[in-house]
C-alpha positions in Angstrom: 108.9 117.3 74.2 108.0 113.9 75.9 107.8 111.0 74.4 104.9 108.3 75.9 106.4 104.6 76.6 103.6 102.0 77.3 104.7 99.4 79.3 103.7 95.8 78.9 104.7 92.5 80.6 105.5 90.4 77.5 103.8 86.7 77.9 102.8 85.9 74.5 102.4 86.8 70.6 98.7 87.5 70.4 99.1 89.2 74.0 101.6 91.9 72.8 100.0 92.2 69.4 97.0 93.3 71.3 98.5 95.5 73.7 100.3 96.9 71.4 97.7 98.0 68.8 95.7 99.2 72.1 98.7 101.0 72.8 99.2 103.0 69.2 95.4 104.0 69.9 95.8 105.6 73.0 98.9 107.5 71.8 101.8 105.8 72.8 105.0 106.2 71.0 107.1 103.5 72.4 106.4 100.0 73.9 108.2 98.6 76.3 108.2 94.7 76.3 109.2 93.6 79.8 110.7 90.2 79.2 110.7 89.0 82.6 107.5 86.1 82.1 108.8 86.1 78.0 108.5 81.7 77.1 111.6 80.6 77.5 111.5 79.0 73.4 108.9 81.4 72.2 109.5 83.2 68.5 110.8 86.8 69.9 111.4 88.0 66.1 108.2 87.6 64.9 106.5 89.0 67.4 108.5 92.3 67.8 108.2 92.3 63.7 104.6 92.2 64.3 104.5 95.8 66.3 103.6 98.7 64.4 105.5 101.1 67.2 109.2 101.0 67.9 109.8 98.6 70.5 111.8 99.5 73.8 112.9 96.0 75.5 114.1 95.4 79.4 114.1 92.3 81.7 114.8 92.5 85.4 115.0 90.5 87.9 113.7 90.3 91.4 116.5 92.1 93.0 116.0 95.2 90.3 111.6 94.7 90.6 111.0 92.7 88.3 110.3 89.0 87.7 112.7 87.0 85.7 114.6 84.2 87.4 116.9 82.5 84.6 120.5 83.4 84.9 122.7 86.4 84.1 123.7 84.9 80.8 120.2 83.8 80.2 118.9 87.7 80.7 121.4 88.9 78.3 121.0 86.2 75.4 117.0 87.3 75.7 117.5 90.9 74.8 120.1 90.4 72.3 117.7 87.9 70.6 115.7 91.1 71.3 118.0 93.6 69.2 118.5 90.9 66.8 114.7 90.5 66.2 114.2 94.1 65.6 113.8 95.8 68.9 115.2 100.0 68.6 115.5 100.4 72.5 117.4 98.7 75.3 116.9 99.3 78.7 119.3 97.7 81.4 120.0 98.6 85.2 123.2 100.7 85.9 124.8 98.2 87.8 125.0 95.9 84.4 128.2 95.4 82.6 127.2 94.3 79.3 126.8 96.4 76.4 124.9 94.9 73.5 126.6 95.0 70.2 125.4 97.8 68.0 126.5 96.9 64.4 123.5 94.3 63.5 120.9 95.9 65.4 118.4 99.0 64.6 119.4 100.3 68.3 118.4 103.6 68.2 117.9 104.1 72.5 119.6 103.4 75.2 118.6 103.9 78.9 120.5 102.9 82.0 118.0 102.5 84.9 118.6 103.0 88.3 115.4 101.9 90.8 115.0 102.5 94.6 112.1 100.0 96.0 112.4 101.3 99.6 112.3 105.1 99.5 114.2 108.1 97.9 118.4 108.1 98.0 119.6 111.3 98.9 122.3 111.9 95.9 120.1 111.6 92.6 122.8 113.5 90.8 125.5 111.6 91.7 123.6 108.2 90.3 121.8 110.7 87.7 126.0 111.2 86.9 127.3 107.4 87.1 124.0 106.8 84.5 125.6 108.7 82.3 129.3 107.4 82.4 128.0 105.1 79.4 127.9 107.5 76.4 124.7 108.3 74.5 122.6 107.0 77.2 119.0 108.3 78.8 119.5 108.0 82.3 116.1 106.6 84.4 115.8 107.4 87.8 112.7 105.8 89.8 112.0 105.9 93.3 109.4 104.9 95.8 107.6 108.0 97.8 105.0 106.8 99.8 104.1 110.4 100.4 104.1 112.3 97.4 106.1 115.1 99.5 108.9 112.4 99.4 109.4 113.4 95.6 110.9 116.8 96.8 114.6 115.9 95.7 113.0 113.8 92.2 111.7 117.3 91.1 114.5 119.3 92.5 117.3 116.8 90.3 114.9 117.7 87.5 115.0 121.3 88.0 118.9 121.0 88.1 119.2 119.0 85.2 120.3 120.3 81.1 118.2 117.7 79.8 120.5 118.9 76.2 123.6 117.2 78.6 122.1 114.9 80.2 118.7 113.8 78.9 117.2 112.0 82.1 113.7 110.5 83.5 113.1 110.6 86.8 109.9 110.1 88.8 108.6 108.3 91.9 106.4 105.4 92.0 103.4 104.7 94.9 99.6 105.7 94.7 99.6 109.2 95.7 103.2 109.5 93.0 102.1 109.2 89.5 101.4 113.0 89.1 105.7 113.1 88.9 105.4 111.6 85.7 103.7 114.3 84.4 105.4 116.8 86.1 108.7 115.3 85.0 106.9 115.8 81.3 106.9 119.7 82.4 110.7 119.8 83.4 111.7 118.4 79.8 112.0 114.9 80.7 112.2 113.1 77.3 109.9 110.0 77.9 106.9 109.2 80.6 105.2 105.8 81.2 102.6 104.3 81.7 100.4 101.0 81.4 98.3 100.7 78.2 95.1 100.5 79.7 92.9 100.4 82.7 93.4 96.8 82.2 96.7 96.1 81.8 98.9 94.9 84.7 100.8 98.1 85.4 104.9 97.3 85.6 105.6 99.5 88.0 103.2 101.1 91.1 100.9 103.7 89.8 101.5 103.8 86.7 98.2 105.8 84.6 97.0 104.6 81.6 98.7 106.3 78.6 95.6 107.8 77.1 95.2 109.5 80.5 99.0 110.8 80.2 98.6 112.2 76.3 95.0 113.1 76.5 93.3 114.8 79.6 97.7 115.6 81.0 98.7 116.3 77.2 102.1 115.2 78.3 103.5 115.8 74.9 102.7 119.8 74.8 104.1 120.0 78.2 107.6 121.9 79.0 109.7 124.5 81.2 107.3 127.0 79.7 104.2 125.0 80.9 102.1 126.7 84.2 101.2 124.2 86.7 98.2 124.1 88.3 96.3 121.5 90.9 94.6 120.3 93.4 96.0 119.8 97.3 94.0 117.4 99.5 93.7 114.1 101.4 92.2 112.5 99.2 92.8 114.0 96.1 93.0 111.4 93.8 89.3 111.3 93.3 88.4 114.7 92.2 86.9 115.3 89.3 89.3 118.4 89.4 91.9 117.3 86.9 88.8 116.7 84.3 87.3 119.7 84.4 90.6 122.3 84.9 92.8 120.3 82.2 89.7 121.0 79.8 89.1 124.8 80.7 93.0 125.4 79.9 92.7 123.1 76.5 89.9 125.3 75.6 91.1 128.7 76.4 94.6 127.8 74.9 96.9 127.6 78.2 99.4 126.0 78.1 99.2 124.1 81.5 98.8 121.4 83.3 96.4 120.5 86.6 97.5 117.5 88.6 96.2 115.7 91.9 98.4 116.1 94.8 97.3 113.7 97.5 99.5 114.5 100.3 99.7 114.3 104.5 102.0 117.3 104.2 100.9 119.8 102.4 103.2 122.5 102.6 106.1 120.3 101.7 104.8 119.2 98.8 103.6 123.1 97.7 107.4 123.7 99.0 108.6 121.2 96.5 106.5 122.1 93.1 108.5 124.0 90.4 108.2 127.7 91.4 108.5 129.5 88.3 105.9 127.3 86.6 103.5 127.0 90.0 100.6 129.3 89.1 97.7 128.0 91.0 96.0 126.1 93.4 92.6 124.4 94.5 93.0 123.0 98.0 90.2 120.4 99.6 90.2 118.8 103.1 91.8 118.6 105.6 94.3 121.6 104.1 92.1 124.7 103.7 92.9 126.0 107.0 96.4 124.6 107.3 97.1 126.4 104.1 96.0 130.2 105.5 99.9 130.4 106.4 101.6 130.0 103.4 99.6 133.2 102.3 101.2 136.4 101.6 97.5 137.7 101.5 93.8 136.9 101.6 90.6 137.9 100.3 88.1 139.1 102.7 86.0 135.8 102.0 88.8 133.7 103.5 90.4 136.3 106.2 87.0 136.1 107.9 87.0 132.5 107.4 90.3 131.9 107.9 90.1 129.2 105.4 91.3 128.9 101.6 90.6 126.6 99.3 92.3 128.2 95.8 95.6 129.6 95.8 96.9 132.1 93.3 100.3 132.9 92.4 101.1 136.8 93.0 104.3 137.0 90.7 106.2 137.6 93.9 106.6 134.0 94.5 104.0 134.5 97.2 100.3 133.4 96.9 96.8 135.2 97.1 94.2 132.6 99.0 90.7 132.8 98.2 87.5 130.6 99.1 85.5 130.4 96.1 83.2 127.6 98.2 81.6 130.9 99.4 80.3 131.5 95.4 80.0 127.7 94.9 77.6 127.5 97.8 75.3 130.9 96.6 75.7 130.2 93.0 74.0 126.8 93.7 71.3 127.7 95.8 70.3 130.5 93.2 70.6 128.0 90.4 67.7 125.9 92.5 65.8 129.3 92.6 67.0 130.6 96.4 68.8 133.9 96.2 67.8 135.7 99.2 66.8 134.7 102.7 65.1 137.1 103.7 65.9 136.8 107.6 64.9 132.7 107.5 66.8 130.2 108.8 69.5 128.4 107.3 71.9 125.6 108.8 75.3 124.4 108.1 76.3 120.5 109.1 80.3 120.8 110.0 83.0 122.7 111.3 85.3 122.7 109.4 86.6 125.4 106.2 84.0 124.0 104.4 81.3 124.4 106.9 83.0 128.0 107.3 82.4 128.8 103.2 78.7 127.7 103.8 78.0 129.9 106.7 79.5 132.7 105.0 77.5 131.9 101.4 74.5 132.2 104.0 75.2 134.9 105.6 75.4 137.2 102.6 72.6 136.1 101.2 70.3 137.1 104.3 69.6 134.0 106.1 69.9 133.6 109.9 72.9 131.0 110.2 73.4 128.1 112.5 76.2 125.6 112.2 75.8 122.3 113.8 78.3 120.0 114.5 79.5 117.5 117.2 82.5 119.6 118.2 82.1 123.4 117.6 84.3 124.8 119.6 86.9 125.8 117.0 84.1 127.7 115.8 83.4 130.2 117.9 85.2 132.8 117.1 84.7 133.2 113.7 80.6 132.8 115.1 80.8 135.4 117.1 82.7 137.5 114.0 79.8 136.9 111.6 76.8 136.4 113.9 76.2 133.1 113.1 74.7 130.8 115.7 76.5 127.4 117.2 74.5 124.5 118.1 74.8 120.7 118.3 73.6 118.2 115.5 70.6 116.6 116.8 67.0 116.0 115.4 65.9 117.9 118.6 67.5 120.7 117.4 67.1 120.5 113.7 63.4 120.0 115.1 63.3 123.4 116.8 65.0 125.1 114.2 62.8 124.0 111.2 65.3 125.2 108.8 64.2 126.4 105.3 67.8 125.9 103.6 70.2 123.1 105.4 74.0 122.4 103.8 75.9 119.1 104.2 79.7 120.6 104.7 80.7 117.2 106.0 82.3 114.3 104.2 79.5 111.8 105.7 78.2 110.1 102.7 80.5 110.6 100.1 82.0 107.4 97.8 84.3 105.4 99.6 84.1 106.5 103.3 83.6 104.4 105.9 81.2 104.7 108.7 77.1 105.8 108.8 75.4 107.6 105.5 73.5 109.6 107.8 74.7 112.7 109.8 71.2 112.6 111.4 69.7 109.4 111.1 66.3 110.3 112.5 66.4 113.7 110.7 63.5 114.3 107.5 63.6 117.7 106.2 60.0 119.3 106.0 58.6 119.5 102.8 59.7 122.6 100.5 63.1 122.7 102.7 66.3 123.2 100.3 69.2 120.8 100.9 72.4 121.3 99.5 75.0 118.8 99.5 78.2 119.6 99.0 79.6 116.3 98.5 79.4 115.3 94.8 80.7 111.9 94.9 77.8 109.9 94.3 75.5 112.4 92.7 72.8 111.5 94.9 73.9 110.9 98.7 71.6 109.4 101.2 71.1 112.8 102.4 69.6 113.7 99.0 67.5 111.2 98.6 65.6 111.2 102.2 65.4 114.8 101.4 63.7 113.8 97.6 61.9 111.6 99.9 60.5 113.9 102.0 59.5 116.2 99.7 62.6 118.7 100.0 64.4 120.7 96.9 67.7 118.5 96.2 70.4 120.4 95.4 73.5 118.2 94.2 77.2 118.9 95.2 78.0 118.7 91.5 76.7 122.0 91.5 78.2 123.9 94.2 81.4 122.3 92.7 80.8 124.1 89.2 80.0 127.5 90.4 83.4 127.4 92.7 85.2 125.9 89.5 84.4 128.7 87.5 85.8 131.4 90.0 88.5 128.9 90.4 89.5 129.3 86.6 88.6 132.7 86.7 91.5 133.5 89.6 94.1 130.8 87.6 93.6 132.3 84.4 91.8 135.2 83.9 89.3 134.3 81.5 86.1 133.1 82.2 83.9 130.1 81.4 80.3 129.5 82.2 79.2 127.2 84.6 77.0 125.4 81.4 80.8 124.8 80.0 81.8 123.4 82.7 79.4 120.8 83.2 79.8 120.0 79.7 83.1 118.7 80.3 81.9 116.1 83.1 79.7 114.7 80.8 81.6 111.7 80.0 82.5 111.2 83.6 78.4 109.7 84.1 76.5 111.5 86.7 77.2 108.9 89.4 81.1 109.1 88.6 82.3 113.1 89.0 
């Protein structure tokens, strides 16, 4: 069972006081006081003495990442003022020579760190190996991935590791990385860090906030026995997926885990996850039709749109893919009172899997389909498969069409992308027209609110997203949970923040 570290740059007495009362609350059970900016002068006694959690010290130097500049001799007097003051923990590269003494001390941990600022070494068990030539240590791999599919050989030396022989951390650092501290936490890695809060200075890149790591992650429940579950997309890191699947396994008691994976590559990175733990799946743009290959078989839904967007584990070591945007798309519009179409006409903005789901959601239910987009060509095909029209997105068109239910499958006007709000900037919807959304992020798009505007029934991407959710959980765990619970557990996100 992991153990959570929070990480602090030590500056001050009030400062690590505060962080570390912060820290108990969030559910740390270790701080870490880098002493790197520590005043050279400065009581370190009575401010260790002052921590209610056991305190784990380490002060590096530029050439290991960190920031202290004093001398060798310096660096080692500081942390053995450190043990002397109280501290139970030590942490010191692998390259150092020193060993503190042990007989006046409360030294109850010992780690020997090894960090790679540049990328990933190719033999982690041989340093994982040299860590461990000093008896009774924790060895502490880090590495830099700035794909998260450069993790592969992290999690593979984790796999391959007794963590009974050789009790070991290892994770990568980088924006798109942090999810390898958790899954470290599910391959019986002893410890995982973290910062204390949002507004701490993390120590390391992309480091989470700790009440992130033993709250929504539950790193501490997590082990070999753990499923795995998340979400493959670029971007990821956004998604209010992690919130809503880690609290649908919390409350039907799985023991799991759903993580982020924000990756250019995605089927090295489904390549590198732990097999025998991998359960599930929800894939996001632009992977849902890259990701049709590493199928051993689909549902109808996303054979005729050769797209997926949820993966399920067969118990083969193959995968089932499914499109639950198909159910997220209908389940929406018949939420906002349209369950049939009756032969009218409904268009799709995109081309792409997502654009596929809606076509398909508005097929079934009876409408007469059109997808418009500014390159349809990859379309056609599956058009001419399902009867569904192609056409360009203009306002003449959208004009002559007169729609009565239109669906945004494009990423125009979502948080955080660049370029025109407006797929259609001359484009009002007639009054009583449905418009669906499928971006949730904001709650209200531009799209949305011209269609509010104009008179139009607004239906918000946070909905589509519950209704495919809940066929999501449904396929990764076999038990169900309404589409009210779901929502539920968004709540504290804010309507503007899912």
């Amino acid at each position: 069972m992991a153990r959570i570290i929070a990480s602090v740059f030590a500056e001050s007495r009030e400062q690590v006081v505060q962080k570390a009362a912060a820290a108990a609350m969030a559910g740390a059970d270790w701080l870490e006081l880098r002493l790197d900016r520590w005043p050279h002068g400065q009581d370190l006694a009575a401010t260790i003495a002052a921590v209610r959690l056991p305190v784990l010290v380490a002060c590096r130097t530029p050439e290991d990442g960190g920031q202290f500049r004093g001398t060798l001799g310096e660096r080692r007097e500081l942390l053995s003022a450190a043990l002397d003051g109280g501290a139970s923990g030590i942490d010191l590269e692998g390259t150092e020579t020193w060993n503190p003494p042990v007989g006046r001390t409360r030294l109850k941990l010992r780690i020997r760190s090894f960090h790679s600022f540049t990328g990933v070494p190719k033999e982690l068990a041989a340093i994982r190996d040299r860590l461990h030539q000093t008896a009774g240590t924790v060895a502490k791999i880090v590495v830099t991935a700035h794909d998260l599919a450069d993790a592969a050989p992290v999690l593979e030396l984790l796999q391959a590791t007794d963590q009974d022989e050789q009790p070991t951390v290892a994770f990568a650092m980088g924006r798109t990385a942090w999810p390898t501290r958790v899954l470290a936490a599910a391959l019986d890695a002893p410890f995982v860090y973290g910062r204390v809060d949002d507004d701490t200075e993390p120590t390391a890149p992309g480091q989470p906030p700790i009440g992130l790591l033993a709250g929504l992650y539950r790193v501490r429940e997590l082990s070999r026995q753990s499923a795995v579950f998340g979400l493959l997309g670029n971007p990821a890191l956004h998604s209010a997926g992690p919130w809503l699947h880690n609290r649908a396994l919390r409350r039907l008691g799985v023991d799991g885990v759903y993580l982020p994976f924000e990756t250019s590559r995605p089927d090295a990175v489904l390549a590198m996850l732990p097999r025998r733990q991998l359960r599930g799946l929800s894939v996001t743009a632009p992977h849902k039709g890259a990701l049709v290959a590493a199928c051993a078989r689909l549902s109808d839904e996303a054979e005729s749109a050769e797209a997926v967007n949820t993966l399920v584990a067969d118990g083969s070591g193959g995968f089932v893919g499914h499109l639950t945007d198909v159910v997220g798309v209908s389940g929406a519009l018949a939420e906002a009172g349209v369950a049939r179409g009756d032969g009218k006409v409904g268009v799709v903005f995109g081309s792409g899997g997502a654009a596929r789901a809606a076509a398909l959601a508005l097929r079934q239910l009876g409408f007469a389909t059109t997808v418009l987009g500014r390159s349809v060509e990859a379309m056609r095909p599956f058009a001419q498969r399902l009867g569904v029209t192609l056409g360009s997105l203009s306002e003449r068109v959208l004009g002559e069409l007169r729609p009565a239910v239109v669906v945004n499958a494009t990423p125009v006007g979502s948080d955080g992308r660049d370029g025109p709000a407006r797929l259609v900037p001359g484009w009002r919807p007639a009054a009583g027209t449905t418009v669906l959304d499928m971006v949730y992020r904001p709650a209200v798009t531009t799209l949305l609110a011209d269609a509010a505007a104009a008179g139009a029934v607004v239906v918000p991407g946070l909905s589509m997203f519950l209704h495919q959710a809940a066929a999501q959980v449904r396929w990764f765990t076999g038990k169900e949970l309404p589409v009210a619970t779901l929502r539920s557990f968004l709540a504290g996100l804010g309507t503007g923040g899912v």
